[in-house]
Backbone as a ProteinNet text record, in pm:
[ID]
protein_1_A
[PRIMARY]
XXXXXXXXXXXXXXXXXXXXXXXXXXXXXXXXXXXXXXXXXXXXXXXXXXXXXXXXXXXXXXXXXXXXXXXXXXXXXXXXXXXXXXXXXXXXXXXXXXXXXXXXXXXXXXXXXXXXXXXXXXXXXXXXXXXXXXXXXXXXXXXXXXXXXXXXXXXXXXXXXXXXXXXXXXXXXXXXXXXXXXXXXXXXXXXXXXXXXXXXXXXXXXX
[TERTIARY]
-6536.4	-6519.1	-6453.3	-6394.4	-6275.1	-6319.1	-6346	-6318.9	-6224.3	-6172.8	-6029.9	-6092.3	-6016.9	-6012.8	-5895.1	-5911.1	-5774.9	-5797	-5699.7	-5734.7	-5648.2	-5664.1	-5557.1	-5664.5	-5582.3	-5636.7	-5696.3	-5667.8	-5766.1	-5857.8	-5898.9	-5996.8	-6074.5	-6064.6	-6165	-6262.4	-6212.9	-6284.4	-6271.1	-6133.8	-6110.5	-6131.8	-6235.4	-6287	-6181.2	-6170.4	-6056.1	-6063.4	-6158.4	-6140.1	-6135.9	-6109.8	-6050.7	-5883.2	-5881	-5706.9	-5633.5	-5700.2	-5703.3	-5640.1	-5744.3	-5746.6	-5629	-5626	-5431.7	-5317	-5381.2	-5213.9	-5224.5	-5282.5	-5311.8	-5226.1	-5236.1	-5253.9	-5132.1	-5033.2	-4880.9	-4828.3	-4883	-4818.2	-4775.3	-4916	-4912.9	-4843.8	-4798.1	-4720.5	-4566.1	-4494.1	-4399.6	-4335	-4396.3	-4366.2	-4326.7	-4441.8	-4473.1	-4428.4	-4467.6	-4425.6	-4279.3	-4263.9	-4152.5	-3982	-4035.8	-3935.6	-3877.4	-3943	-3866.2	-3838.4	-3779.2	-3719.2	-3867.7	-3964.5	-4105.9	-4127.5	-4147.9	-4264.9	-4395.1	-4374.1	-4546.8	-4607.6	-4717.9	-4744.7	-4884	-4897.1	-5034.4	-5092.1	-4999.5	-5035.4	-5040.9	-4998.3	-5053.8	-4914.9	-4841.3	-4758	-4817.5	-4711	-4699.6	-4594.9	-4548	-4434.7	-4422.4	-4296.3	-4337.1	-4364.3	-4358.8	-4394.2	-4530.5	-4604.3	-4729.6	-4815	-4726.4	-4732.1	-4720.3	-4689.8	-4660.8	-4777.5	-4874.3	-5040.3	-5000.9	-4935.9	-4950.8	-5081.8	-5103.1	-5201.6	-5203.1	-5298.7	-5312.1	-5376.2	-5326.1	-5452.6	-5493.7	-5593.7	-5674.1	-5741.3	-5718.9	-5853.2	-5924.5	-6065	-6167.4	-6284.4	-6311.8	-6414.1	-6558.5	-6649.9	-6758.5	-6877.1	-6810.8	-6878.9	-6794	-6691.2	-6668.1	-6624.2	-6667.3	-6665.9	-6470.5	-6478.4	-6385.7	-6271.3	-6267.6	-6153.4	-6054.2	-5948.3	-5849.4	-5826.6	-5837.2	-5733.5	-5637.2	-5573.5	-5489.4	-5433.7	-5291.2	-5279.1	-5128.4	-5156.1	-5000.4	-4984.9	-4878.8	-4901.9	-4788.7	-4839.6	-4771.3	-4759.5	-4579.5	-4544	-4447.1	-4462	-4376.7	-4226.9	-4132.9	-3965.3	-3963.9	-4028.6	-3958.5	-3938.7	-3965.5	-3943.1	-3924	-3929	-3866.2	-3975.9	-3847.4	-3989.4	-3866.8	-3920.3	-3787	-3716.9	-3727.6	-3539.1	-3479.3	-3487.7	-3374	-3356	-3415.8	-3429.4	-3403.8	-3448	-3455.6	-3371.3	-3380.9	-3286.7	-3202.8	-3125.6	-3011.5	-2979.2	-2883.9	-2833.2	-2891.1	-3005.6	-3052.3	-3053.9	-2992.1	-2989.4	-2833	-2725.5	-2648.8	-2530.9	-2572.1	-2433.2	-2545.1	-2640	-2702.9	-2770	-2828.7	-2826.6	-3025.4	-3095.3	-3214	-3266.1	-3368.7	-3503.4	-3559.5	-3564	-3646.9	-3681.2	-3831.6	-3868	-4029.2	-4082.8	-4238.3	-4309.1	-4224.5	-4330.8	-4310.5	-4213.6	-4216.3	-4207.3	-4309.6	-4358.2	-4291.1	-4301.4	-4268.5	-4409.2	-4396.5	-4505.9	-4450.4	-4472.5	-4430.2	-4516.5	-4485.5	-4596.8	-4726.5	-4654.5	-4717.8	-4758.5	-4895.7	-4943.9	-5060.9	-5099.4	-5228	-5229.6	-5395.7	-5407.7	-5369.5	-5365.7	-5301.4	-5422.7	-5509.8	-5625.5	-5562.2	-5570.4	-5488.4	-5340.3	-5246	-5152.3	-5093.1	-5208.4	-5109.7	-5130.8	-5195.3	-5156.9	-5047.2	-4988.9	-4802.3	-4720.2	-4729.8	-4664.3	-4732.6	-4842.8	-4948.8	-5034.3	-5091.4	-5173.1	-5338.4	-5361	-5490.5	-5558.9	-5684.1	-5770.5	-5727.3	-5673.6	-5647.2	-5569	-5415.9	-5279.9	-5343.2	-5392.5	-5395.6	-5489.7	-5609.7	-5701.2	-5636.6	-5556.3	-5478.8	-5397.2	-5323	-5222.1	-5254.5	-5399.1	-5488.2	-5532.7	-5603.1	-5625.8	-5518.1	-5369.9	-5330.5	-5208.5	-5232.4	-5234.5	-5268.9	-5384.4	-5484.9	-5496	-5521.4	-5478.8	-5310.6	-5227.8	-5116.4	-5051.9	-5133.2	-5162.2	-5202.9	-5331.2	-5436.2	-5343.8	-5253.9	-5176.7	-5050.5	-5031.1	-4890.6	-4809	-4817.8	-4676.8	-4624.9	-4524.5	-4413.9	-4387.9	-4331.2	-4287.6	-4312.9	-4326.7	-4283.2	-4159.6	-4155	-4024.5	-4045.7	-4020	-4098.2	-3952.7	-3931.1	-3892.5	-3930	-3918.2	-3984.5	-3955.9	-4062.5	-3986.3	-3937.2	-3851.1	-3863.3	-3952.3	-4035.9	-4160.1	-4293.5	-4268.3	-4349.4	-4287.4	-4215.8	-4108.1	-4164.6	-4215.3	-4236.2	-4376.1	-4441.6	-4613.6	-4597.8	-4577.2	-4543.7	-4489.7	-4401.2	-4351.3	-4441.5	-4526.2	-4587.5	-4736.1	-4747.5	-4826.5	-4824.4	-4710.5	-4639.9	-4566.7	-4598.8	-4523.3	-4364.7	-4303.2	-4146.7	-4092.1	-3985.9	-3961.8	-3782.9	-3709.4	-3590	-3511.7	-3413.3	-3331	-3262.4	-3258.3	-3165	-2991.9	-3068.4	-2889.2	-2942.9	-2842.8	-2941.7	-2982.3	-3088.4	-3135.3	-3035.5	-3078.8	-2979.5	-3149	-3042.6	-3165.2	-3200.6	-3296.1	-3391.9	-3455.9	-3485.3	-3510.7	-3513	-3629.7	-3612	-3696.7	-3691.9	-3708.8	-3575.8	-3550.4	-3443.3	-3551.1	-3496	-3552	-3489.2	-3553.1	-3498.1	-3572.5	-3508	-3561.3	-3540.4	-3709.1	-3707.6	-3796.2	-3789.8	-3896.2	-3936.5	-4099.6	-4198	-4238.4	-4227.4	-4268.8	-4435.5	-4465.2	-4662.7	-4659.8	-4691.4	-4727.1	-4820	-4820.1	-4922	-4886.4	-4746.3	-4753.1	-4784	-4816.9	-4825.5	-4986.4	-5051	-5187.1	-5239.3	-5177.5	-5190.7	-5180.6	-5047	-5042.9	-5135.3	-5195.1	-5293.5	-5434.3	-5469.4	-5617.2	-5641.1	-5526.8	-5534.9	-5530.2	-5548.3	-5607.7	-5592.2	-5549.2	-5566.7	-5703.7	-5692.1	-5778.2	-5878.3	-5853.4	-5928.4	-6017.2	-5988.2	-6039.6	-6128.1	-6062.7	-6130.1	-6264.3	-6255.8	-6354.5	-6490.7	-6412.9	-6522.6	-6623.1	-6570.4	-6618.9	-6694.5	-6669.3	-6769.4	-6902.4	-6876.1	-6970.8	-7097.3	-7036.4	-7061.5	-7193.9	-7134.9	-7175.3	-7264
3792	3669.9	3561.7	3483	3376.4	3213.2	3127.1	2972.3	2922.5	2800.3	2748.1	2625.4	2556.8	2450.4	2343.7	2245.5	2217.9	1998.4	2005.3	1869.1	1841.8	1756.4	1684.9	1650.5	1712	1711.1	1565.5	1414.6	1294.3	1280.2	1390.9	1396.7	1452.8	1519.8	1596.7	1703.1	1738.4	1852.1	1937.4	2004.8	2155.3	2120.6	2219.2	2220.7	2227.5	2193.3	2244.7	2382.5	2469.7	2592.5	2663.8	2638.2	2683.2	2642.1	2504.7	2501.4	2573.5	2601.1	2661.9	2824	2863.3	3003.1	2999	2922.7	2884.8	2891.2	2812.7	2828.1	2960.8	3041.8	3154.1	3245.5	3257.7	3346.4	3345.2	3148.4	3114.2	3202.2	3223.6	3273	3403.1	3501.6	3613.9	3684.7	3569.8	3598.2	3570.6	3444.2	3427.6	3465.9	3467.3	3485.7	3654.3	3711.4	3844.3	3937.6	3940.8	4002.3	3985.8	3830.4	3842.3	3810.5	3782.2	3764.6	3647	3525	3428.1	3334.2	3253.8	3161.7	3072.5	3032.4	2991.3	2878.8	2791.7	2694.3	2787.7	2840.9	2865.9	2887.6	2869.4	2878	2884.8	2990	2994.6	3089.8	3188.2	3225.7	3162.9	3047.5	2918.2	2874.6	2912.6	2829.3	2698.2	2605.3	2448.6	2432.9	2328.7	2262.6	2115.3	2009.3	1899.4	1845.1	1930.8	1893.9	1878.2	1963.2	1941.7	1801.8	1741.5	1608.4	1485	1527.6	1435.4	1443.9	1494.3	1458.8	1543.2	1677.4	1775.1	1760.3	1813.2	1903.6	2010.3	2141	2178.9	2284.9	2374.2	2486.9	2598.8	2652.6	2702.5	2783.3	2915.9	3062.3	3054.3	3072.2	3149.9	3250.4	3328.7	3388.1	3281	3369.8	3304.3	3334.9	3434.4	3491.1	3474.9	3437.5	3348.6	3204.2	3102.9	2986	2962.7	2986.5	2952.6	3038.3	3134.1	3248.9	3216.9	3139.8	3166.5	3313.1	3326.3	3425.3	3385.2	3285	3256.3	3107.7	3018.3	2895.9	2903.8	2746.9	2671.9	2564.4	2498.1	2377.4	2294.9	2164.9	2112.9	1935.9	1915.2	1791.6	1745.2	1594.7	1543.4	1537.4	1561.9	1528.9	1428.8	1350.7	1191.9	1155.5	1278.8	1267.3	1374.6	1418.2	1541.9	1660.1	1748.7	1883	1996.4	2082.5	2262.6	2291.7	2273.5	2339	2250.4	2075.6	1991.9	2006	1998.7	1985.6	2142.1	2220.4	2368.5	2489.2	2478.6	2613.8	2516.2	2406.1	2363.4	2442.2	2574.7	2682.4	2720.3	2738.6	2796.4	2744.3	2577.2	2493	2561.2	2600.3	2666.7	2532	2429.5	2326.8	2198.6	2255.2	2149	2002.7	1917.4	1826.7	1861.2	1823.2	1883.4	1779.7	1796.3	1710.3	1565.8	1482	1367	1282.6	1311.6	1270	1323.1	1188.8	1172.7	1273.8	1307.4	1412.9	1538.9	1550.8	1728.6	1732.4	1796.9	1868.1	2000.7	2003.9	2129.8	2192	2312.3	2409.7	2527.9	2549	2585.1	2668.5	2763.4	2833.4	2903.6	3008.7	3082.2	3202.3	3234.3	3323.7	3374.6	3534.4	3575.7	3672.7	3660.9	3773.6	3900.9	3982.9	4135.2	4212.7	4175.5	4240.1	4232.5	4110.7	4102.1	4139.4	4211.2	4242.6	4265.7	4324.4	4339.6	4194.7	4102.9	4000.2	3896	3960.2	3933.7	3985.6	4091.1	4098.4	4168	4139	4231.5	4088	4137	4030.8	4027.9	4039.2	4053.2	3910.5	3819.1	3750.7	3615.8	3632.3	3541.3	3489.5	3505.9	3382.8	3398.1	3471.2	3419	3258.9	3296.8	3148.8	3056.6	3039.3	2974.3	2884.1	2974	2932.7	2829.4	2879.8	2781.5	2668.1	2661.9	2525.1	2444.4	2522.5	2403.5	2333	2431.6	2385.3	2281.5	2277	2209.5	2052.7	2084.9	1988.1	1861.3	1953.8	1876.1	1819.3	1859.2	1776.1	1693.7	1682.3	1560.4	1429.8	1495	1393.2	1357.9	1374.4	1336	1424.4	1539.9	1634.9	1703	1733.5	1813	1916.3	1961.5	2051.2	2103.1	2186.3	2235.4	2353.9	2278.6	2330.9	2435.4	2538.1	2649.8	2734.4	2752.5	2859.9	2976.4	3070.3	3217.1	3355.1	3473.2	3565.2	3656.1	3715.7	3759.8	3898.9	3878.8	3939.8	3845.5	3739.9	3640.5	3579.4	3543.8	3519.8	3634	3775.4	3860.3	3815.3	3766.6	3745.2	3682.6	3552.7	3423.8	3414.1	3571.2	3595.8	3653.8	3711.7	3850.9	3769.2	3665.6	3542	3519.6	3464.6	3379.9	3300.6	3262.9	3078.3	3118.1	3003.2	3017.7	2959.4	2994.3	2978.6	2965.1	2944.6	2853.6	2879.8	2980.8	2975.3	2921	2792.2	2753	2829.7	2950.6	3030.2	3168.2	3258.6	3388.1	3401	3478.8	3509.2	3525.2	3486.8	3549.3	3595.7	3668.6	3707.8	3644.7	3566.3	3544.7	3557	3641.1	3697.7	3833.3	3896.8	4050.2	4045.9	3930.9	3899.7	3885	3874.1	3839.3	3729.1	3619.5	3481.2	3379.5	3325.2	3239.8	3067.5	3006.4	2846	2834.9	2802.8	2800.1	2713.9	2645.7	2522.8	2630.1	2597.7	2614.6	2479.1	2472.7	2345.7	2405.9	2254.5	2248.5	2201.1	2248.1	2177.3	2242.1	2219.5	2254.4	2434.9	2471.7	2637.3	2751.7	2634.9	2725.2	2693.9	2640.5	2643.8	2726.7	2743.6	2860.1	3000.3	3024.4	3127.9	3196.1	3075.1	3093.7	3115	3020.5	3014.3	3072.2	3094.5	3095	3024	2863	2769.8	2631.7	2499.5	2405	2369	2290.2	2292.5	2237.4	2110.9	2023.1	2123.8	2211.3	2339.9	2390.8	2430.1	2541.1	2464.1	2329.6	2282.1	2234.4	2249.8	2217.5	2329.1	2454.6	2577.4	2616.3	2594.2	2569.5	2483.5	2340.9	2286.2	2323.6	2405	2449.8	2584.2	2632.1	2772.6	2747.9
226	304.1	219.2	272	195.7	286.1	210.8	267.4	245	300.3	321.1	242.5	136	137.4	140.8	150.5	124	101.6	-30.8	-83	-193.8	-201.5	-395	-511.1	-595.1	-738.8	-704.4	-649.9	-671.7	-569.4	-490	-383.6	-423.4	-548.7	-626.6	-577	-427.9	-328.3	-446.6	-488.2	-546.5	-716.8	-771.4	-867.1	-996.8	-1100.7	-1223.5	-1203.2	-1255.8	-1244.3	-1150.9	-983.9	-882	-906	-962.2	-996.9	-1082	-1192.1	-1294.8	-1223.1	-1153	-1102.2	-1017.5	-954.5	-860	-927	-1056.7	-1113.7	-1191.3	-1221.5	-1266.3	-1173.5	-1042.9	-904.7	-871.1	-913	-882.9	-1012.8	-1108	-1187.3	-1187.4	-1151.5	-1100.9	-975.1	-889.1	-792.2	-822.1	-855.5	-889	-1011.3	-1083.4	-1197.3	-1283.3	-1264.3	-1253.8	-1141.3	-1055.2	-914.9	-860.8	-817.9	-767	-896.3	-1022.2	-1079.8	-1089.6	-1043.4	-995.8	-1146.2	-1142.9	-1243.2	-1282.2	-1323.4	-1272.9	-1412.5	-1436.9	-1573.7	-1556	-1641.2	-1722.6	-1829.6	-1839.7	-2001.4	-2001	-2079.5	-2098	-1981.7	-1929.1	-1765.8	-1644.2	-1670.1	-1546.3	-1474.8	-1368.1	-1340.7	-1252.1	-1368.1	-1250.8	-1335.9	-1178.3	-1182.2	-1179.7	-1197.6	-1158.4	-1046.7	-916.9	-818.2	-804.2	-862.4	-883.2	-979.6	-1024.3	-1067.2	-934.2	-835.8	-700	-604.7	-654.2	-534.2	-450.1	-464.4	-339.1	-236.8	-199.6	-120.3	-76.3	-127.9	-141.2	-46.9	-37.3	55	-42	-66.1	-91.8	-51.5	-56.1	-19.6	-132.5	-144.8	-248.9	-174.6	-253.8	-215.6	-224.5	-96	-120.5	-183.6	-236	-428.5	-499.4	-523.2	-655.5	-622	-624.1	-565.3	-660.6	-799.2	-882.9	-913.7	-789.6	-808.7	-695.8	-708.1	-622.6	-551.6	-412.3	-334.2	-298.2	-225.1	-174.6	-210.9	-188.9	-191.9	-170.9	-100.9	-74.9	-94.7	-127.7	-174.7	-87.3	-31.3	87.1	18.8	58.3	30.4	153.4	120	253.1	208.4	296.6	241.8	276.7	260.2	227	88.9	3	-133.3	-213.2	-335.4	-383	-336	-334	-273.1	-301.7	-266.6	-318.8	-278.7	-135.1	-134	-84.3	-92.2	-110	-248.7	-369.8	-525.6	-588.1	-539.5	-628.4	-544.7	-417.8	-373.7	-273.5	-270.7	-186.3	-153.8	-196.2	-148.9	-30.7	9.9	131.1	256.1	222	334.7	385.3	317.4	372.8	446.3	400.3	391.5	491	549.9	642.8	558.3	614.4	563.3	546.7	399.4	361.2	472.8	504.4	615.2	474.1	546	513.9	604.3	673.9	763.1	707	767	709.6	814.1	935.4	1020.8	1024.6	846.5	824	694.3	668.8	544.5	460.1	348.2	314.9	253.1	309.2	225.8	175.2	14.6	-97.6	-185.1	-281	-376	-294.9	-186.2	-52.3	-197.4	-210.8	-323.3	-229	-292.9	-232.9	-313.9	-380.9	-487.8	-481.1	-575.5	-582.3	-489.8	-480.7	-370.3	-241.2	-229.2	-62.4	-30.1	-113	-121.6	13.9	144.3	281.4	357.7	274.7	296.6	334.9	215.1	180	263.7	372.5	458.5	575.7	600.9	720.9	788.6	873.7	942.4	869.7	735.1	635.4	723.3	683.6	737.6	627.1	478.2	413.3	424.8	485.4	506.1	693.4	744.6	928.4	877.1	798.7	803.6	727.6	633.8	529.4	646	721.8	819.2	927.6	968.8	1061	1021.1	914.8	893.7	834.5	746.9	729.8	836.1	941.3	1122.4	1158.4	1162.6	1147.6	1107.9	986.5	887.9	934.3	875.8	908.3	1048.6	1153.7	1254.1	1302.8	1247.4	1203.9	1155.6	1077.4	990.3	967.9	1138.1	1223.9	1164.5	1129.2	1076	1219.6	1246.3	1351.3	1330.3	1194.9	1138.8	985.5	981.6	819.2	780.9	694.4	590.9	487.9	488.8	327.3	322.6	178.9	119.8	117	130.6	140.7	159.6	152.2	176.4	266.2	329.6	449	487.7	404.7	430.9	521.9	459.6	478.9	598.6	637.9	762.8	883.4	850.7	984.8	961.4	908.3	916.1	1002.5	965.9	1052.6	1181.5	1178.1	1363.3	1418.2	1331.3	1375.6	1501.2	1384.6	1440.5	1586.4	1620.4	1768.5	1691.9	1589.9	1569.8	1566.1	1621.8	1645.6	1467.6	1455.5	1351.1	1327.1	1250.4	1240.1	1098.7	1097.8	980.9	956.4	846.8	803.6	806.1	726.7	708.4	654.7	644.3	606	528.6	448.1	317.9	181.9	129.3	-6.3	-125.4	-206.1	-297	-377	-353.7	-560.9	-610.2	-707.8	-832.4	-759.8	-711.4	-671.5	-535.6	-473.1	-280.2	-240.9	-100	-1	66.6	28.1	29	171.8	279.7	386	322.4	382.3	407.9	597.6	620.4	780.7	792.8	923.1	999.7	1105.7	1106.3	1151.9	1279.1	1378	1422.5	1417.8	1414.1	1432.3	1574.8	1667.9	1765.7	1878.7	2035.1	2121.2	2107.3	2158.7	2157.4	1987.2	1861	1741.4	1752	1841.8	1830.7	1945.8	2030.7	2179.8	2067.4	1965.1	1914	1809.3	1751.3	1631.4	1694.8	1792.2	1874.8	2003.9	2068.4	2220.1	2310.4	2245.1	2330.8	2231	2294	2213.7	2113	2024.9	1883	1984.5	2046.7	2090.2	2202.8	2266.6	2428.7	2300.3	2156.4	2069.8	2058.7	2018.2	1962.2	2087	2206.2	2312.6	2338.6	2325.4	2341.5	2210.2	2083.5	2009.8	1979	2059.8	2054.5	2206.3	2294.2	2431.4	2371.2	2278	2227.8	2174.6
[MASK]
+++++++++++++++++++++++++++++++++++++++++++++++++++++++++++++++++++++++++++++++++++++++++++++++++++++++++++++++++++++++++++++++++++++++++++++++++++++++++++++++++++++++++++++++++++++++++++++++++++++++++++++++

């Protein structure tokens, strides 16, 4: 079993050594796995984006409170974020998003356990996906923006949620990599729940 959390290093919800274990997990995924160009040291990738108060999503087990499974890390383009700053190329000549009601979510990782995670419908990116649904609704977002792989692109269809290529994949490091918008809205919560958050939450409190 896995809990979701999700918060900024100054909300102090997520423990050092749950961060610790994240940047461990970014390392092990990007770094190792997919080959990618990555800052790390010490086993730990971060970047300077991670100097900008991300927020954060978060899988752990609920036997190891301090072991990352899963994480993403979500910033607004109204300021630097990855693929206006790090893969332009994938915008494919369009003009990058800067608008406070779309987000980018970035550093999509899930431990080597959950491996059909990474491209199957596993229980750790479906709940990852929901709350930070969830979440970034709460907090006037429209859309999100992610870099990724087109592995990760059929999860996300496999889902319902509609989804939006910039331009086609090109390869980086040893993925075939897209940049796509995700809208957040009433039909990606019909696809994730069945039913609006607000119907979800009446029927839970009904129950």
């Amino acid at each position: 079993m896995h809990e979701i959390i999700i918060g900024r290093p100054s909300w102090r919800n997520i423990s050092a050594p749950l961060l610790d274990s994240m940047y461990a997990l970014r390392h092990a995924m990007f770094s190792d796995r997919l080959q990618w160009k990555v800052e790390s040291q010490n086993g730990r990738e971060k970047d300077w984006f991670d100097r900008l108060e991300p927020t954060y999503v978060v899988a752990r087990s609920t036997v190891n409170s301090t072991t990352a499974s899963g994480s993403w890390r979500l910033l607004p383009t109204t300021g630097p974020y990855m693929l206006k700053d790090v893969f332009p190329e994938l915008l494919h000549g369009q003009a990058a998003p800067q608008d406070p009601r779309i987000w980018e979510a970035s550093r999509f990782a899930v431990a080597r356990d959950d491996d059909a995670a990474a491209f199957g419908l596993n229980e750790t990116p479906i709940a990852m996906i929901r709350e930070m649904l969830r979440f970034v609704r709460r907090n006037g977002v429209d859309e999100i923006v992610t870099v990724t792989s087109v592995g990760v692109e059929r999860l996300i269809r496999n889902l319902g949620l509609k989804t939006q290529r910039f331009g086609p994949a090109l390869q980086i490091g040893n993925v075939r990599t897209v940049a796509l918008r995700v809208p957040m809205d009433d039909a990606a919560e019909w696809a994730l729940w069945g039913c609006l958050e607000a119907d979800l939450a009446q029927q839970q409190a009904a129950a």
